[in-house]
N, C-alpha and C positions, 0 to 999 in steps of 0.2 A: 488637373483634368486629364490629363494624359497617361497618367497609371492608372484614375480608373478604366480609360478606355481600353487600356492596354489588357486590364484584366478582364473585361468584357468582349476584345477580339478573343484574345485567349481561350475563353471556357465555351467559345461558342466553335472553336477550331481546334481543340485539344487532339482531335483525331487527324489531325493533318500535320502534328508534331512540333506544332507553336508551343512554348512553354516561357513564362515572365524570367524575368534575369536582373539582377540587380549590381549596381557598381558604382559604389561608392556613394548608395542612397540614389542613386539616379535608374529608376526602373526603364527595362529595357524591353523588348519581346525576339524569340529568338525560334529559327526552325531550321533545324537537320534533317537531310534524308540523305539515303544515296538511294546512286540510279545504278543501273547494270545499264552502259554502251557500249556498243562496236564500234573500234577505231581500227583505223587503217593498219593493217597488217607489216611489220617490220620483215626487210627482206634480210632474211638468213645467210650468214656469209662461209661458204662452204672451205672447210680447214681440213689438210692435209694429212694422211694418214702418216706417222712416224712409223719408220721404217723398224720392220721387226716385228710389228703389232698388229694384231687381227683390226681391219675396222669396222667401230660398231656402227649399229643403225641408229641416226637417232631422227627425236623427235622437235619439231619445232615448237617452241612456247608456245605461240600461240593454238598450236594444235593440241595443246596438253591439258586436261581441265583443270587438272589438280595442279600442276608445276609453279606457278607464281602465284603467293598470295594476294589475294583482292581480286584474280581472272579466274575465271571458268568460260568455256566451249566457242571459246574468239571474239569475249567480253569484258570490259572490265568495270571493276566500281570505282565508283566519282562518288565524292564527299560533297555536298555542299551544304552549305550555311550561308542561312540571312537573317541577319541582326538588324531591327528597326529599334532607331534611339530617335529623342527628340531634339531639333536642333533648337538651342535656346535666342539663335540671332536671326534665322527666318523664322520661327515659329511654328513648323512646319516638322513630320516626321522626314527622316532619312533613310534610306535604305543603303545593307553594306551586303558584299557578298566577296564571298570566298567559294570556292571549287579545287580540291585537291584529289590526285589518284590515289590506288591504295597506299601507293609507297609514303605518300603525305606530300608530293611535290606539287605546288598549283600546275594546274594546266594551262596549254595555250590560246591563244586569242578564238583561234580556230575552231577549239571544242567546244570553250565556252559558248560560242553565239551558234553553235549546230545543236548541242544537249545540254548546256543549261537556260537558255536566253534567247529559243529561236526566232522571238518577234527582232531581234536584232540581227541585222544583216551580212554584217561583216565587220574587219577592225576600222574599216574607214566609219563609216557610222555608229560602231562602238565608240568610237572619239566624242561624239557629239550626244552619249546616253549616256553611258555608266564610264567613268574616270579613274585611273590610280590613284589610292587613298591610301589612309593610314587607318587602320583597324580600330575603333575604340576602346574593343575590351584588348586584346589579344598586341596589339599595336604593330601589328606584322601587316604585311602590303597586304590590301583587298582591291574592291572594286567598289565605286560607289558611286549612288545613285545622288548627281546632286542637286539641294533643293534650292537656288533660284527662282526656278519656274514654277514650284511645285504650288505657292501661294496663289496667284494670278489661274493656277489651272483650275485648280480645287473653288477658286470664288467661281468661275463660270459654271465650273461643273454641278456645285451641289446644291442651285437652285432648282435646274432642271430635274434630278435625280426624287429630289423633293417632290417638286409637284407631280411628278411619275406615280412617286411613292403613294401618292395623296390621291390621283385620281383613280387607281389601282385599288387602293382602301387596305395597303400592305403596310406594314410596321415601316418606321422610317433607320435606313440604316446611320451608323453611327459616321462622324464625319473620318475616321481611321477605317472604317469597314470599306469605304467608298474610294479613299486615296488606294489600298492595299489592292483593289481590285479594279483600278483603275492602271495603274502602274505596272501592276502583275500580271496582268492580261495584254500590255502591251509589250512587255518584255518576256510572254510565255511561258513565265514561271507558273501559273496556273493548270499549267499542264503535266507535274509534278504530284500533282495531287493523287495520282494512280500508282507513285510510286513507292518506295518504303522507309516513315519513318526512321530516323535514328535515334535514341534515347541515351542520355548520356551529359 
C-alpha cells in the first residue's frame, strides 16, 4: 500500500520537487530544493600590509556576489532533502532530513531550526522532534523524524479529518497526504514550498 500511496503523493506534488526513489525494491519519496538565506555575517580579520608592497583594497566575501560559490549579495544556498521511507516495525512513514551549505558541509543546529524547521524552536526542543540518525539511502548522519508517536497521532487525527472531509463534500485525502501535512506544517517545512526546486 505504501508505494502506491507514495506514487499518488507524488503526481499530485511533482511541482514541489517530490520524486519516488527506490532502494533496493523498497520505494521511497524524496524532495530537494534549495533556499537562498542570510546568515550572520563573518567578521573579517584585518592582515598586515608586508612591507615594501602597495596595500590593496579589498573586498569582503560577503560583500562580493560572485566570490564564493553557492553566495551571492550577503546570501547563501542551503541544500535540503527529505526522504520519507516506511518503517516496517511501527508501520508508519518516517521522515529523514538533511540540510548542507554550498560547500556540502551540514549546517548547525541554529540554522536548521531558523530556515529549515522554523516550527522548531531551538536545539533544546530539537531534542524532543527530530533526532541524529543515520541516513537510509546515503548512510551518512541526518536528522530524523522519529516515528513512535506517529501511530497513536495519525489514529486520532484521521478520524476527525475524515468527517471534516465528509461534511465538506471534499475528496478524502489519503492517509500519507495527511501524516505529510500534518508533520510538515508543524515543523515548517511547508513553507518551502515558495522556494526552488532541485532536480537531480
Amino acid at each position: 500500500e505504501f508505494p502506491c500511496l507514495c506514487a499518488q503523493f507524488v503526481e499530485a506534488h511533482q511541482a514541489e520537487g517530490w520524486e519516488l526513489k527506490d532502494r533496493d525494491g523498497v520505494t521511497m519519496m524524496r524532495q530537494r530544493r534549495c533556499l537562498w538565506v542570510e546568515l550572520p555575517h563573518k567578521e573579517q580579520v584585518p592582515q598586515a600590509p608586508v612591507e615594501g608592497e602597495e596595500e590593496e583594497e579589498s573586498v569582503p566575501v560577503w560583500e562580493d556576489p560572485v566570490c564564493v560559490s553557492g553566495s551571492r549579495c550577503g546570501v547563501t544556498l542551503l541544500h535540503v532533502d527529505v526522504l520519507v521511507a516506511f518503517s516496517p516495525i511501527y508501520g508508519v512513514p518516517c521522515l529523514y532530513l538533511t540540510c548542507t551549505d554550498a560547500q556540502g558541509e551540514p549546517v548547525d543546529v541554529d540554522v536548521l531550526c531558523q530556515h529549515v524547521v522554523p516550527g522548531v524552536t531551538g536545539a533544546t526542543t530539537m531534542e524532543g522532534v527530530l533526532t541524529p540518525t543515520e541516513h537510509p539511502v546515503t548512510g551518512g548522519p541526518c536528522w530524523g523524524l522519529h516515528p513512535c508517536a506517529t501511530h497513536t497521532t495519525l489514529r486520532e487525527v484521521l478520524p476527525a479529518v475524515m468527517e471534516q472531509e465528509t461534511r465538506n463534500g471534499s475528496p478524502h485525502l489519503s492517509p500519507l497526504e495527511v501524516w505529510w501535512r500534518l508533520y510538515a506544517s508543524a515543523l515548517g517545512l511547508l513553507q518551502h514550498h515558495r522556494s526552488s526546486p532541485q532536480k537531480g
